[in-house]
LODOZA-87883 format. One line per field, with one value per residue (C-alpha): residue in three letters; residue number from 1; x, y, z. Coordinates in pm, 1 decimal. Layout:
<recs>
type = c(ala;...);
seq = c(NUM;...);
east = c(X;...);
north = c(Y;...);
up = c(Z;...);
</recs>
This chain:
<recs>
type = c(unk;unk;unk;unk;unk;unk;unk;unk;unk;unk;unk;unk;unk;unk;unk;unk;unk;unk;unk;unk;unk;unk;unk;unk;unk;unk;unk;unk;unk;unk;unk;unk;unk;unk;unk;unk;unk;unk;unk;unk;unk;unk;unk;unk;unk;unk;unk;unk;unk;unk;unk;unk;unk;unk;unk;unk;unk;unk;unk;unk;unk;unk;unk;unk;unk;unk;unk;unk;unk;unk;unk;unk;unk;unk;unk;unk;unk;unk;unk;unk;unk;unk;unk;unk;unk;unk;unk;unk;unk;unk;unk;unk;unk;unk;unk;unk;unk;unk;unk;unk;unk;unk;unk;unk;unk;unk;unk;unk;unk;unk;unk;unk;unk;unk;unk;unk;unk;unk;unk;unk;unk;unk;unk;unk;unk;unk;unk;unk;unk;unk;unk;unk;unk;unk;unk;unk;unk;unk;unk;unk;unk;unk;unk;unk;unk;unk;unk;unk;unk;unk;unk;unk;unk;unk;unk;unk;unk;unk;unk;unk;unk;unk;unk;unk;unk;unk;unk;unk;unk;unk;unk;unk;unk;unk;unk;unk;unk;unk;unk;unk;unk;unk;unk;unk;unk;unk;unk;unk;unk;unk;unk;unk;unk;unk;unk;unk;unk;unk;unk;unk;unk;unk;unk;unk;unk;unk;unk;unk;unk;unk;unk;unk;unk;unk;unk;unk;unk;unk;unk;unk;unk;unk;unk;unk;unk;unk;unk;unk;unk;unk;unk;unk;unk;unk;unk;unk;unk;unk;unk;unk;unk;unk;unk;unk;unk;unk;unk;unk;unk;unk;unk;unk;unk;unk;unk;unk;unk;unk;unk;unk;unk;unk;unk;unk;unk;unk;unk;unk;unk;unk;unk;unk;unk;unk;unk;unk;unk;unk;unk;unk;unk;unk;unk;unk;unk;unk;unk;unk;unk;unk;unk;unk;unk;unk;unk;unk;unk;unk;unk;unk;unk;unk;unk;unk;unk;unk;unk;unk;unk;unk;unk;unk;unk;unk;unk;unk;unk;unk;unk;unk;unk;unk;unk;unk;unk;unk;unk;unk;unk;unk;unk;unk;unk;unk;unk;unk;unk;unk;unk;unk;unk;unk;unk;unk;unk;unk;unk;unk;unk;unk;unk;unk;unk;unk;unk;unk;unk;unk;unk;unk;unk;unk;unk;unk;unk;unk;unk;unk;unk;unk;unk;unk;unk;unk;unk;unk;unk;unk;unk;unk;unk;unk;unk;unk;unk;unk;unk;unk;unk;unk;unk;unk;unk;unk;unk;unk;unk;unk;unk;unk;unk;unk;unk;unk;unk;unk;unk;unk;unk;unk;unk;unk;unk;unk;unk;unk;unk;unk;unk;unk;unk;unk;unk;unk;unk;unk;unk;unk;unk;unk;unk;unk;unk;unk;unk;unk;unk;unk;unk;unk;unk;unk;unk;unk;unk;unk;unk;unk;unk;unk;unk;unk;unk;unk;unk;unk;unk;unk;unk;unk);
seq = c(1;2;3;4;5;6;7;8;9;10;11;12;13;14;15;16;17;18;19;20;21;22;23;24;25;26;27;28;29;30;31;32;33;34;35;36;37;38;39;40;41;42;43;44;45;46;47;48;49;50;51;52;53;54;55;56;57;58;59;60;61;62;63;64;65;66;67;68;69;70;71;72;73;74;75;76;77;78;79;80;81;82;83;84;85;86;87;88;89;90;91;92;93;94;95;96;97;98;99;100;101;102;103;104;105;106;107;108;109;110;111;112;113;114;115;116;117;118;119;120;121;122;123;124;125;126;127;128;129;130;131;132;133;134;135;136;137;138;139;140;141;142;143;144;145;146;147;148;149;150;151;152;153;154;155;156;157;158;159;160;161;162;163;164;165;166;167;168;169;170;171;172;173;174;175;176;177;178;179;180;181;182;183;184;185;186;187;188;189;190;191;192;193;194;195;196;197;198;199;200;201;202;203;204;205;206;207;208;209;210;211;212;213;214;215;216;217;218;219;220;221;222;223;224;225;226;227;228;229;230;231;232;233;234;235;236;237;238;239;240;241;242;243;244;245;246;247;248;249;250;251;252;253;254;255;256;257;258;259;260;261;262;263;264;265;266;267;268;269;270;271;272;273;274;275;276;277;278;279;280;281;282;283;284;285;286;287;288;289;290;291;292;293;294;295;296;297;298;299;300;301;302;303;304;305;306;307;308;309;310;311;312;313;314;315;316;317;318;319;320;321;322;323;324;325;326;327;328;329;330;331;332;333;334;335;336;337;338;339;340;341;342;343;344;345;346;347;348;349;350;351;352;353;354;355;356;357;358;359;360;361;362;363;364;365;366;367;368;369;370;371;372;373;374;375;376;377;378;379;380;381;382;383;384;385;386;387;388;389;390;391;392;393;394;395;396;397;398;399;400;401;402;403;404;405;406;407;408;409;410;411;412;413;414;415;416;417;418;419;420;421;422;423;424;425;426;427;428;429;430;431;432;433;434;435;436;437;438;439;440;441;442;443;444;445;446;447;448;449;450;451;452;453;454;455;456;457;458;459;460);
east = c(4144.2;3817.7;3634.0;3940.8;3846.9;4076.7;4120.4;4236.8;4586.6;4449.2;4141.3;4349.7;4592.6;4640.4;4826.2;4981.3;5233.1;5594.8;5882.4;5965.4;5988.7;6236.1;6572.8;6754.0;7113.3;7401.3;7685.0;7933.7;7778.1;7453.6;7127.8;7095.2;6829.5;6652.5;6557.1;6406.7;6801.7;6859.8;6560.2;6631.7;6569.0;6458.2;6797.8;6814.0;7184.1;7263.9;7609.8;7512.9;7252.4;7298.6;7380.0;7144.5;7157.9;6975.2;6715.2;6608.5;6599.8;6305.1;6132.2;6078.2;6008.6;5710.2;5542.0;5701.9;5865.5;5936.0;5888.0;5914.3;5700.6;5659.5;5705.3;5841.5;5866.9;6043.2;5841.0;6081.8;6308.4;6428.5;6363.1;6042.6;5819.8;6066.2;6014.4;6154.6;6049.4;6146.5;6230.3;6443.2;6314.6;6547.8;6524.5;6829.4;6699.6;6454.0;6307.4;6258.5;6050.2;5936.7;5620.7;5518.1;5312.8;5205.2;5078.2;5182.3;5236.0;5428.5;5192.3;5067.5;5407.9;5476.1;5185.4;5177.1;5553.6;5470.4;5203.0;5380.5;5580.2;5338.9;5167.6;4860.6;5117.0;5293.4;4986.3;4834.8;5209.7;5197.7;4886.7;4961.7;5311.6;5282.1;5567.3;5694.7;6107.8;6052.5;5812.8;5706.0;5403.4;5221.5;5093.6;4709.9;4803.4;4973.4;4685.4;4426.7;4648.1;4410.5;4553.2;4428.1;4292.3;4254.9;4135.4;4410.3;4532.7;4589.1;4777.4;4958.7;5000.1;5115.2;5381.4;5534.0;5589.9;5735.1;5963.6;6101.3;6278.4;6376.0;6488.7;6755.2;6821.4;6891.7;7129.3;7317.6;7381.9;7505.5;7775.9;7896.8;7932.3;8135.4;8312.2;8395.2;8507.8;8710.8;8882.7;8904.4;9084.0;9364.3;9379.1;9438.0;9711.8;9860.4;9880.4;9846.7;10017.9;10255.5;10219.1;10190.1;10328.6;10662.2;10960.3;11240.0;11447.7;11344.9;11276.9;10984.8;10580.9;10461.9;10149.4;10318.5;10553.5;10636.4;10450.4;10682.6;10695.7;10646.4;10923.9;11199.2;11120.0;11314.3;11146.0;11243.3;11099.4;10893.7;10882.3;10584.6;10365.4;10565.5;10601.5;10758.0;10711.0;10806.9;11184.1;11050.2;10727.8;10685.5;10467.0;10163.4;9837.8;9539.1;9616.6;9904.3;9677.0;9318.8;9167.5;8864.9;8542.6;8260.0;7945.8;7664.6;7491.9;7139.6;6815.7;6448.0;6369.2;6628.5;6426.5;6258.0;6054.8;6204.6;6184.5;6223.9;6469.7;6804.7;6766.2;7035.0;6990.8;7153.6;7264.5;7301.0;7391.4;7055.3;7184.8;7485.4;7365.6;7634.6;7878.9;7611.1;7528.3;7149.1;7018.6;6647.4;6464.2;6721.6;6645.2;6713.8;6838.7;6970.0;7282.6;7353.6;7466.6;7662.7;8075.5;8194.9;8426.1;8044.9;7964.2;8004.5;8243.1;8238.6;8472.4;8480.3;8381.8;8110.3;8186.1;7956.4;8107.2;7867.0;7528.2;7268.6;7438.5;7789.3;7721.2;7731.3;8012.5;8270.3;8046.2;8121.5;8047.9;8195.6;7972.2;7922.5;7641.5;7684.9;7436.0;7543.6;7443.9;7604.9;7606.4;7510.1;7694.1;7665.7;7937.6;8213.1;8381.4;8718.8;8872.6;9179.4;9452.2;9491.5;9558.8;9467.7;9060.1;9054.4;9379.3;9164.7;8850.2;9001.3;9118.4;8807.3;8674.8;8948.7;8936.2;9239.5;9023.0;8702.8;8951.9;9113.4;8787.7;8682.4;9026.2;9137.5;8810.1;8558.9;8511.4;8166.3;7972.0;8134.8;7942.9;8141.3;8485.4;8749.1;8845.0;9196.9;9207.2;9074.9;9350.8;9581.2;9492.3;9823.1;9853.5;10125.1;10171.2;10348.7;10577.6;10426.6;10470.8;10301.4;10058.0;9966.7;9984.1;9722.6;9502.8;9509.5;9413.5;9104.1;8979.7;8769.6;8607.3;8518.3;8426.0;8144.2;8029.2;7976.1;7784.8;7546.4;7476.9;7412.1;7149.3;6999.6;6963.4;6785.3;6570.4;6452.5;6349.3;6135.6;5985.8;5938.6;5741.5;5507.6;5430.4;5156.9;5061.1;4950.2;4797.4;4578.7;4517.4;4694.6;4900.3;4777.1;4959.1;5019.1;5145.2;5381.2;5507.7;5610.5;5841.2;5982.2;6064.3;6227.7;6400.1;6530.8;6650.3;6782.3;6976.7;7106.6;7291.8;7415.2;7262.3;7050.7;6717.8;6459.1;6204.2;5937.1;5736.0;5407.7;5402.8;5497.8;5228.9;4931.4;5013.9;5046.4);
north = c(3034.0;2812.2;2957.9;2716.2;2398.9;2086.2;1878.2;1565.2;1598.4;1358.9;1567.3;1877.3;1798.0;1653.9;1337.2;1202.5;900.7;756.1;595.7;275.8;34.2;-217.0;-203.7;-87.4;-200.1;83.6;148.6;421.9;617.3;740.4;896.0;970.5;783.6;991.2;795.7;950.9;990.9;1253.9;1504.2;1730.8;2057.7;2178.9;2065.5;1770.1;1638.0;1410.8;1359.4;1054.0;867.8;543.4;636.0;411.7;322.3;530.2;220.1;195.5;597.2;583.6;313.8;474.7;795.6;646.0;612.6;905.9;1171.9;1453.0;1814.5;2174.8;2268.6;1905.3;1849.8;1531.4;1362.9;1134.8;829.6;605.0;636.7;911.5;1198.3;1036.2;1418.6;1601.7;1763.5;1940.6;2200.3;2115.5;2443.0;2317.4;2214.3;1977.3;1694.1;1416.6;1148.2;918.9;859.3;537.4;502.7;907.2;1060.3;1276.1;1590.2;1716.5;2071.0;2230.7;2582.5;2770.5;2899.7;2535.9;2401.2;2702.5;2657.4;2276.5;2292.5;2564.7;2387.4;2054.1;2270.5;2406.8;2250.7;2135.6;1920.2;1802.1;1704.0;1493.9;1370.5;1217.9;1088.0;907.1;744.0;410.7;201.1;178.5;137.1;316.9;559.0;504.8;699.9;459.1;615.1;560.1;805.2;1054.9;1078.4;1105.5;1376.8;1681.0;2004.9;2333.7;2488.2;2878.1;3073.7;3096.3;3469.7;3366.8;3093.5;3360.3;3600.5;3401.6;3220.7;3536.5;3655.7;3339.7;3292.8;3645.0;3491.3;3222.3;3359.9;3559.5;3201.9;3076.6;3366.8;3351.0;2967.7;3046.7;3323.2;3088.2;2836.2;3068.5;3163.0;2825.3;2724.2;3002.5;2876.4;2534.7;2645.8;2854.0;2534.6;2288.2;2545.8;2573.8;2228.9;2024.4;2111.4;2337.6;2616.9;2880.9;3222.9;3257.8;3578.7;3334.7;3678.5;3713.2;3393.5;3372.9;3320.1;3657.6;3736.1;3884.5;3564.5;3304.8;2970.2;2791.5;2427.2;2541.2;2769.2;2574.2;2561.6;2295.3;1976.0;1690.3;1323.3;1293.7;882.6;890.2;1081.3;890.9;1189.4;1555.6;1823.0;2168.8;2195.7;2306.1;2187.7;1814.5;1521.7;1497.9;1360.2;1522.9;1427.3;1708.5;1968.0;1937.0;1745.4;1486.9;1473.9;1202.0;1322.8;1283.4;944.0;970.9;722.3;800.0;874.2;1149.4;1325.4;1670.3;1885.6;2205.7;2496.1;2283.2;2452.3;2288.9;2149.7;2181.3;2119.5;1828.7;1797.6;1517.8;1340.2;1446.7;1831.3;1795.2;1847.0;1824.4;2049.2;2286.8;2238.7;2349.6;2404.9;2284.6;1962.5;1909.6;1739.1;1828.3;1680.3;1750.1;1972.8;1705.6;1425.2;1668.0;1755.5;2082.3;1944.3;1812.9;2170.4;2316.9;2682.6;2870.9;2677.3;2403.1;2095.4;1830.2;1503.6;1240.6;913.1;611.3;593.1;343.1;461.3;454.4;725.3;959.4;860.5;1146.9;1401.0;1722.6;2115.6;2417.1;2546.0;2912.2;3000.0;3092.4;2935.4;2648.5;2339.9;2027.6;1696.8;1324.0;1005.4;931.9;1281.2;1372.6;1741.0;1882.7;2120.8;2244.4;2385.0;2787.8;2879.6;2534.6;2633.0;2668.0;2472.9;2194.7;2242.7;2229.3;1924.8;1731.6;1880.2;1736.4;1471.2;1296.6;1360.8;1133.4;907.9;830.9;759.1;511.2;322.2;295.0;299.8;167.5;-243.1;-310.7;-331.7;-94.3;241.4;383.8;524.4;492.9;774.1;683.7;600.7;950.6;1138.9;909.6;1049.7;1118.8;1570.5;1756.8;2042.0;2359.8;2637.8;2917.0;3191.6;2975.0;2902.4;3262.7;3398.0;3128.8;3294.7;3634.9;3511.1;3316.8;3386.1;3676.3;3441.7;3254.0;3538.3;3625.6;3298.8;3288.2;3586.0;3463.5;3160.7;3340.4;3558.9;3208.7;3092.3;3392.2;3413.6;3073.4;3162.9;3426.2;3185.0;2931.5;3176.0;3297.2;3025.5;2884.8;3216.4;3296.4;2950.9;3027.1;3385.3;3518.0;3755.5;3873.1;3900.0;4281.2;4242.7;3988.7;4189.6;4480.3;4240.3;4032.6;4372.9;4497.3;4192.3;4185.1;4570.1;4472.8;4136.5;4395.5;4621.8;4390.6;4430.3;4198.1;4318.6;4127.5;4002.5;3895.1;4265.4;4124.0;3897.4;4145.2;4386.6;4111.5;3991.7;4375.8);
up = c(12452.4;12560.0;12201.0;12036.5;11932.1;11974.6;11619.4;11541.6;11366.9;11068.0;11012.5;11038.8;10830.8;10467.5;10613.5;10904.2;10852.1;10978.2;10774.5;10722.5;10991.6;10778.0;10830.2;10510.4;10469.0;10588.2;10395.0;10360.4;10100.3;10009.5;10167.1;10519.7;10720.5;10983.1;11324.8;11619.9;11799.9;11485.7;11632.7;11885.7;12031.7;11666.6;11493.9;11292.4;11330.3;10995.1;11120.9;11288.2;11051.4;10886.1;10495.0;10286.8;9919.9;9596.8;9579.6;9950.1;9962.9;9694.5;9834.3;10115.4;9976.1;9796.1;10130.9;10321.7;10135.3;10370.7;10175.1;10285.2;10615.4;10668.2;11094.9;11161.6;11518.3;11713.3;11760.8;12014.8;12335.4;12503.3;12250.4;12175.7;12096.6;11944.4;11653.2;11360.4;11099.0;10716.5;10601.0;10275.8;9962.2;9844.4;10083.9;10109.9;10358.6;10398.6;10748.2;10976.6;11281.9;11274.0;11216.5;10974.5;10948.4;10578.3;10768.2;10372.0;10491.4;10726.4;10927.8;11008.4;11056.8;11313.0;11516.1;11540.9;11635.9;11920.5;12024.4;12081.3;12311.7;12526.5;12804.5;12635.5;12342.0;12596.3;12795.3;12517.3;12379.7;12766.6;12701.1;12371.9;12457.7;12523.7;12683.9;13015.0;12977.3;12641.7;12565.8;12151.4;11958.8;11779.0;11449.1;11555.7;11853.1;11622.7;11425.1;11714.3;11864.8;11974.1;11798.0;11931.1;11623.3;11650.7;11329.1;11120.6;11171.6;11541.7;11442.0;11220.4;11475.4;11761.8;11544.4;11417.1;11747.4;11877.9;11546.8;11611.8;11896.7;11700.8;11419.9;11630.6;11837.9;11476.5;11368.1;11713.5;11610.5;11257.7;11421.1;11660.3;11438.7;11235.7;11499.3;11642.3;11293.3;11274.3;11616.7;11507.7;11164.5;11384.6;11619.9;11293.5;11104.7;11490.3;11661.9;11409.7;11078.5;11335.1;11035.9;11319.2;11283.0;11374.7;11362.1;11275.5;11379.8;11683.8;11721.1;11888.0;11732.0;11556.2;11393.6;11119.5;11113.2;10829.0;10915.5;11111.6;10952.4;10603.0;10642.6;10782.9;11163.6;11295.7;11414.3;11634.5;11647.6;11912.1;11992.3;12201.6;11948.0;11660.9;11456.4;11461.5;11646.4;11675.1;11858.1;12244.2;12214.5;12416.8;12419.7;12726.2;12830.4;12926.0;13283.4;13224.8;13114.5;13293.0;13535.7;13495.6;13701.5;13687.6;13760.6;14002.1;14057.7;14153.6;14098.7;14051.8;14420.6;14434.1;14187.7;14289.5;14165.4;13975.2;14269.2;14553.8;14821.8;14841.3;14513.0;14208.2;13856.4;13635.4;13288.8;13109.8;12810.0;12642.3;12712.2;12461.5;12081.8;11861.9;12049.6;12168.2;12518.8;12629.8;13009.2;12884.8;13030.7;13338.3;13620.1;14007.3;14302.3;14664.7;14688.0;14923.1;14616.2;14478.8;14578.9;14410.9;14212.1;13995.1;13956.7;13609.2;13551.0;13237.4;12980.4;13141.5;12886.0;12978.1;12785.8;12723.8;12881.8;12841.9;12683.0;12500.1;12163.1;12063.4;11823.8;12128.8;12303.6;12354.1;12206.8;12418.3;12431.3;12642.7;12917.0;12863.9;13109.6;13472.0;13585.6;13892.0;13741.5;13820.9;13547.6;13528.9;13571.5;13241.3;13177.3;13324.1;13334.7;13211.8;13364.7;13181.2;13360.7;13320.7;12964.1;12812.0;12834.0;12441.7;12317.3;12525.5;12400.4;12057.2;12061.8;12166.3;11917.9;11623.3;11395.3;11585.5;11950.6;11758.1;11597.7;11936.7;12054.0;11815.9;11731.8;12122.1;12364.3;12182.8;12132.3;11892.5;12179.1;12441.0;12490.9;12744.3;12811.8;13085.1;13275.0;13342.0;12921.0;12865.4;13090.5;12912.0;12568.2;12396.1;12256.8;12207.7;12436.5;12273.0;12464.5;12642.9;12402.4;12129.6;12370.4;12500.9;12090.2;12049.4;12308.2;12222.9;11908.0;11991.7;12335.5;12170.9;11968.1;12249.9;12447.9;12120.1;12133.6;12515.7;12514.4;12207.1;12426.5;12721.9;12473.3;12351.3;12707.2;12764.6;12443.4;12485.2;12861.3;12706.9;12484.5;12671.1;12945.9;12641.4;12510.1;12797.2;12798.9;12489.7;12455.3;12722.0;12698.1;12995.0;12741.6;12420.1;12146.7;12164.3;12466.6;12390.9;12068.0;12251.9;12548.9;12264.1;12104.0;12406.3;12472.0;12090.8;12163.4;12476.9;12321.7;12065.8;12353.8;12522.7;12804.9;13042.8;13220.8;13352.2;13104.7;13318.0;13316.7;13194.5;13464.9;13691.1;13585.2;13563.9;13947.8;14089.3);
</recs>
């Protein structure tokens, strides 16, 4: 590694710029407008940008047009170094207060992204962040940024082997999502259009049933819900279905380093991306703050309850991992009573859930909800049978997705452990090939085997 030279990112690359720093006018329709809260962990989430008009989207453009293997970074607050891979080639946004990379090829785009990762980008990220209650990257500082410049087959090389892992992180995401939508479809036909299978015989729900409301089920007003519900079925709350936990409240000094004995890790608001949640960049504190009730169980889901943003207010994911990892202040934890895991889950993740969220809890310039307003959240709880039909159905969809996060988690562990490594030579890129190979075969078994063999070998 010392035979690579460092490079400033403006001499290595064909331009280095950022967006606009105006403030184009929202509205309902148009382009999307990219900000730094829109980057993270390699996803850029368009759900939540502004939409700007046809006129402002070219202005901007004519300064900063983002094209394929572009890298653009957050530039301000807390995912200020996050970055993101264009891999499209029809772009749709413009971008505000980001910086841009023109690295022109894949290769390039690969290996600055990696490197940002690694300890050395992180290192000189530190370095260039300015701010003390927000860390911003001034533009100057982007374009001073040292990039270690190998010759460009290394660059090749150790990409490849690093996208491999990737690439199958990428295609686990695309099958849950498929999955998750295929959950949320049965969920919508179920509970909310009440079109569920039903043996109108026997009557009783039946996979090879008629849809119940379509058919002729009977329905009854339901005054609470002020509409009509399937004859059995009865009106609730959340409190009547799951339990809600606040998380733990720690400051700065409680802090510890990752490792230290007695110590347990913390998600927070930051960990929740879209519905995804990830165990990356948590912090740690003494088992001592936390009560069990603040420890995290498979399908449990951790809800974001106040932030800086309204935009991520109530955003919320299942925990799949079994790791024992407790959350924030900031979240708070369901914990749905036995056979309600996914009818629960489903319904914070519905149109009405959002809606509820926005019409009921949130003033213009509240960013936080109430935990007695959130048990009080109004559902409609259906009978048993419907209710254990609905399970059979999707609790192996679940399952799948639960054990493609658990293979992410793991993938991005190996990753993560290359990466210094083959920065710095510690691992060559043989070596890594054959353990991401293994890994991959392993991943494809389903079956889990410790990864760290290189390390194992090197120490003895």
């Amino acid at each position: 590694m010392m035979k690579w030279p460092f490079i400033s990112a403006e001499k290595l690359y064909s331009n280095v710029t950022d967006g606009t720093h105006d403030s184009p006018k929202a509205q309902s329709t148009g382009f999307p407008l990219v900000t730094s809260k829109n980057i993270k962990g390699g996803v850029l989430d368009l759900t939540t940008a502004s939409l700007i008009s046809k006129e402002d989207y070219e202005s901007i453009n004519k300064r900063s047009q983002v094209e394929k293997w572009d890298v653009i970074i957050s530039m301000i607050g807390e995912y200020c170094g996050y970055t993101y891979i264009e891999k499209n080639d029809n772009i749709i946004y413009a971008i505000k207060n980001v910086g841009l990379f023109k690295t022109k090829s894949k290769i390039e785009a690969n290996w600055l992204t990696y490197y940002l990762q690694s300890d050395y980008g992180k290192h000189y990220l530190g370095q260039a962040k300015s701010g003390s209650s927000q860390p911003y990257l001034s533009l100057g500082a982007l374009r001073k940024l040292p990039i270690l410049n190998p010759e460009q087959s290394v660059k090749e090389k150790i990409a490849k082997v690093l996208s491999d892992l990737d690439a199958k992180i990428e295609l686990n995401n695309r099958i849950n999502a498929e999955l998750e939508a295929m959950a949320n479809l049965v969920y919508a036909y179920w509970f909310v259009q009440f079109d569920f299978p039903f043996d109108f015989a026997q009557g009783k729900p039946d996979q090879n049933g008629k849809p119940y409301k379509s058919s002729g089920g009977k329905m009854v007003w339901n005054e609470k819900l002020k509409r009509e519900i399937p004859e059995g079925w009865r009106s609730g709350t959340i409190s009547d279905i799951a339990s809600l936990t606040r998380g733990v409240t720690y400051n700065k000094d409680d802090i510890k380093d990752e490792g230290t004995a007695g110590t347990i890790p913390i998600l927070r608001a930051t960990n929740i991306t879209g519905n995804q949640i990830d165990l990356n960049s948590m912090v740690y504190v003494s088992e001592s703050l936390v009560d069990e009730e603040q420890i995290l169980n498979p399908f449990n889901i951790l809800i974001t309850m106040s932030s800086g943003s309204i935009d991520h207010i109530g955003k919320n994911g299942f925990y799949l991992f079994k790791e024992k990892v407790a959350f924030g202040a900031f979240c708070a934890k369901m914990a749905a009573n036995e056979d309600f895991e996914f009818y629960l889950y489903s319904y914070t993740q519905s149109d009405f859930f959002f809606t509820t969220i926005k019409n009921e809890c949130l003033g213009t310039n509240i960013n936080n909800l109430n935990g007695s307003m959130v048990r009080g959240f109004k559902l409609v709880i259906p009978d048993n049978s419907t209710l254990t039909k609905f399970n059979e159905i999707v609790q192996p969809l679940f399952e799948k997705l639960r054990i493609n996060s658990m293979q992410n988690q793991q993938l991005s562990s190996l990753r993560d452990w290359l990466l210094p490594m083959l920065m710095n030579g510690q691992v060559t890129v043989a070596e890594a090939k054959e353990q991401v190979e293994e890994e991959l075969g392993i991943v494809a078994e389903g079956e889990r085997k410790p990864y760290y063999n290189l390390e194992k070998q090197k120490n003895g």
